[in-house]
C-alpha positions, 0 to 999 in steps of 0.5 A, a space after each residue: 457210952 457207957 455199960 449201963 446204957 448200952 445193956 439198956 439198949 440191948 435189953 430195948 432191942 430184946 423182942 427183935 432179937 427174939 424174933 429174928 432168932 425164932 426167924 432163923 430157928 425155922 428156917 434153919 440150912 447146912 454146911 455152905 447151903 445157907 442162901 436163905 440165912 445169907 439172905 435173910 442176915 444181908 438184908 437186916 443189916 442192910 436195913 440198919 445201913 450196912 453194905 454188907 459183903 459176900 466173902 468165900 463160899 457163903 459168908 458175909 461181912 459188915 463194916 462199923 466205925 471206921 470213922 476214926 483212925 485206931 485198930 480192927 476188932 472182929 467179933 463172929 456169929 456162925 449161920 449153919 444148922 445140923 442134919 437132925 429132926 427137931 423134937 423140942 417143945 417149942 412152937 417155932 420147931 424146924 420141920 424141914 429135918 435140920 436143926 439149930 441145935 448147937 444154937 448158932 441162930 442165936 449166935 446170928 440172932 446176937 450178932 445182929 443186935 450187936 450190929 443195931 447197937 454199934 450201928 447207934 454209936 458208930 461216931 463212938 467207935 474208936 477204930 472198925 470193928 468188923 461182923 463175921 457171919 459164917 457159914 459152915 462151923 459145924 463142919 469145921 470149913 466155913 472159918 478157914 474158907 472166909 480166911 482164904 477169901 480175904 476175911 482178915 484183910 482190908 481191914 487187917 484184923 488185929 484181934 477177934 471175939 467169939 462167943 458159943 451159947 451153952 445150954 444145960 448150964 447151972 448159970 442164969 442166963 446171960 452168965 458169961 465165962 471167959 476162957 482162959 489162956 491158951 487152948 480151950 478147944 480141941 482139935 478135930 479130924 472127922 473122918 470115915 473108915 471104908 472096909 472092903 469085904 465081899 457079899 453073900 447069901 447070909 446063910 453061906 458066909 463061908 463063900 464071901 469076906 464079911 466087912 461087917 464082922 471086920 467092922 465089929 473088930 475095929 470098932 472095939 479096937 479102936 478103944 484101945 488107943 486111949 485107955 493101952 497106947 497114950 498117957 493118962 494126961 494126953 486128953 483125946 476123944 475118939 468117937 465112932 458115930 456112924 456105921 452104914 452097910 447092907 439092905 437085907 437082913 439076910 445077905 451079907 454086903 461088900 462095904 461098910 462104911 463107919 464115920 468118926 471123929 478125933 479130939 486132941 488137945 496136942 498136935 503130936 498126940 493128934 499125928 499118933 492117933 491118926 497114924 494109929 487108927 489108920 494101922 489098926 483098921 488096916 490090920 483088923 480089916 487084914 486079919 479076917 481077909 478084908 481090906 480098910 481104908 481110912 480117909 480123913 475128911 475134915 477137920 480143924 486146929 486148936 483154939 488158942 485164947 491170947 492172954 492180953 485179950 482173955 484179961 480185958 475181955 473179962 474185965 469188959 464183960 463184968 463192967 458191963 453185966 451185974 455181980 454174979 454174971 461174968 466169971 473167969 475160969 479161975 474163978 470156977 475153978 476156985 469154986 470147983 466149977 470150972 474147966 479150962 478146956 471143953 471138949 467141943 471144937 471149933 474152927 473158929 480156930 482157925 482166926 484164932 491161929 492167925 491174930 489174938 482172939 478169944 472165946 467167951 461162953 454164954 449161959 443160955 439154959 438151965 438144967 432146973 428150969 427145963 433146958 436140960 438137953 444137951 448141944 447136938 440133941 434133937 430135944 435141946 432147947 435155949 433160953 432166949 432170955 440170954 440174947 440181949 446180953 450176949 449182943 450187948 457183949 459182942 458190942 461192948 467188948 469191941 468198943 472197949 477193947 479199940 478203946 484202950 488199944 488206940 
């Protein structure tokens, strides 16, 4: 096999690809709740022959080659949709008020390519490499539930790919950027703030504790942590998103309820702001006779890229695609374009803390040509013309890699 054939492949399985995505986009599920995508995917792969198997909550994994004694790649797609009404212009929308909107149905879309063309040359395949399709990404659980339920093991994975489409990027799509050494992704910490107060008629405030006043005050002091407590280099984003209370304009409740979100790229930068926000809540809350607590719910590590596999991959990647398509992130860098770390996490950190692994980006939208919306935006949009390449990548780059790993 070689890079040519196999982009030829890909770019012959384009439409499928297409129509499976559009499949997924309008049928789009949450979290763990994924039967009808677990559904869906199971019996695609089964149709290419696969047996597919169920591992933790709501993922799945397939089995390619194993026919031949050598090493076990992995490569990962993520299922799960977000909570957000679709209000992009596209005729295949969601209208059950969840949305593709980080592109996790191309991920699967891509991943199910993948599968057809592995499928095609399994007799080639120098070792296994095996499908992770997994639920629950975006609330930083599904990776860590697969690894608890065995994902890693029998086969004992030795490295693993993944790769996140990105929309709103100056690249032509199916431009791949492989990510550096080291961390490219945050931690994460989600978590909600409770402040405690008690309610009254909105024209007597002076006989109840107003949580909502105590609110206002944490949330502008929560800001001071970043720009008065952590040093210039010590990156982290602390994010109030949500902030719940109350039923009438005219009373005053007994809780408010703010949901945020912690980025750190250092494990003692992360335990400080923790320790931090949790003192400040508790303290503003104090001060104007409420009470607070801070319950952190979910969360994931940082993304290690391993820098034997961040070489290869980059040389798999432009093997296969044409000049001007497959970049490093010293090359952006060199062009003034690049970053070696996005804000953004992913749990898929949590394989990449337990075997070598990987991150590549894919173009998948032009700000030029209409994609100009951002991940997690109700109005985003990807361009399907990336699928085929991302699924000729997930192949090629396994092949390779158990290729010159035997």
């Amino acid at each position: 096999m070689t890079s040519k054939q196999l982009l030829q492949e890909a770019t012959q399985i384009h439409e499928t690809i297409i129509s499976e995505r559009r499949y997924l986009h309008t049928h789009p599920e949450t979290g763990f709740d994924l039967k009808d995508t677990k559904a869906f995917v199971k019996k695609e792969l089964e149709d290419m022959g696969y047996e597919p198997v169920e591992c933790g909550k709501a993922g799945l994994v397939a089995i390619a080659g194993g026919k031949k004694e050598g090493k076990v790649f992995m490569i990962r797609g993520d299922m799960d949709a977000l909570p957000i009404q679709e209000e992009a212009d596209v005729d295949f929308a969601s209208t059950n008020g969840k949305m593709h909107a980080c592109g996790h149905d191309m991920h699967t879309a891509m991943m199910l390519g993948a599968a057809r063309l592995l499928k095609q040359h399994e007799d080639e395949i120098e070792g296994t490499i095996k499908l992770m399709f997994q639920p629950a990404e975006e609330i930083f659980e599904g990776s860590h539930d697969m690894i608890e339920a065995g994902l890693l093991k029998n086969p004992d994975v030795d490295a693993a790919l993944m790769i996140h489409v990105m929309a709103g990027m100056p690249f032509e799509p199916g431009t791949v950027i492989v990510s550096a050494p080291g961390v490219s992704a945050p931690a994460a910490d989600l978590f909600e703030i409770r402040v405690y107060g008690k309610g009254c008629h909105g024209s007597m405030p002076n006989t109840g504790i107003d949580p909502l006043n105590a609110a206002a005050h944490i949330l502008i002091a929560l800001q001071e942590i970043n720009t008065r407590e952590i040093a210039v280099n010590d990156k982290a984003v602390l994010t109030i998103g949500s902030m719940n209370a109350g039923t009438a304009p005219n009373v005053i409740p007994d809780k408010v309820v703010m949901g945020g979100s912690l980025r750190t790229f250092d494990g003692e930068v992360r335990d400080f702001i923790k320790n931090r926000l949790t003192e400040v809540a508790k303290g503003i809350a104090q001060t104007f006779r409420a009470e607070a607590e801070v319950v952190f719910t979910s969360g994931c590590p940082t993304l290690n890229n391993d820098k034997d596999l961040s070489i290869c991959a980059e040389k798999y990647v432009k093997e296969l695609l044409e000049p001007g398509k497959a970049f490093s992130v010293a090359e952006l860098n060199a062009m003034g374009g690049g970053s070696s770390k996005s804000a953004g996490s992913e749990d898929f950190a949590y394989v990449s803390q337990e075997v070598p692994s990987i991150m590549l980006a894919l173009a998948a939208g032009q700000p030029q040509k209409g994609y100009a919306y951002p991940q997690h935006h109700p109005m985003v949009k990807f361009d399907e013309s990336a699928l085929a390449s991302g699924s000729a990548v997930y192949a090629y780059t396994a092949m390779r890699w158990l290729e010159e790993h035997r």
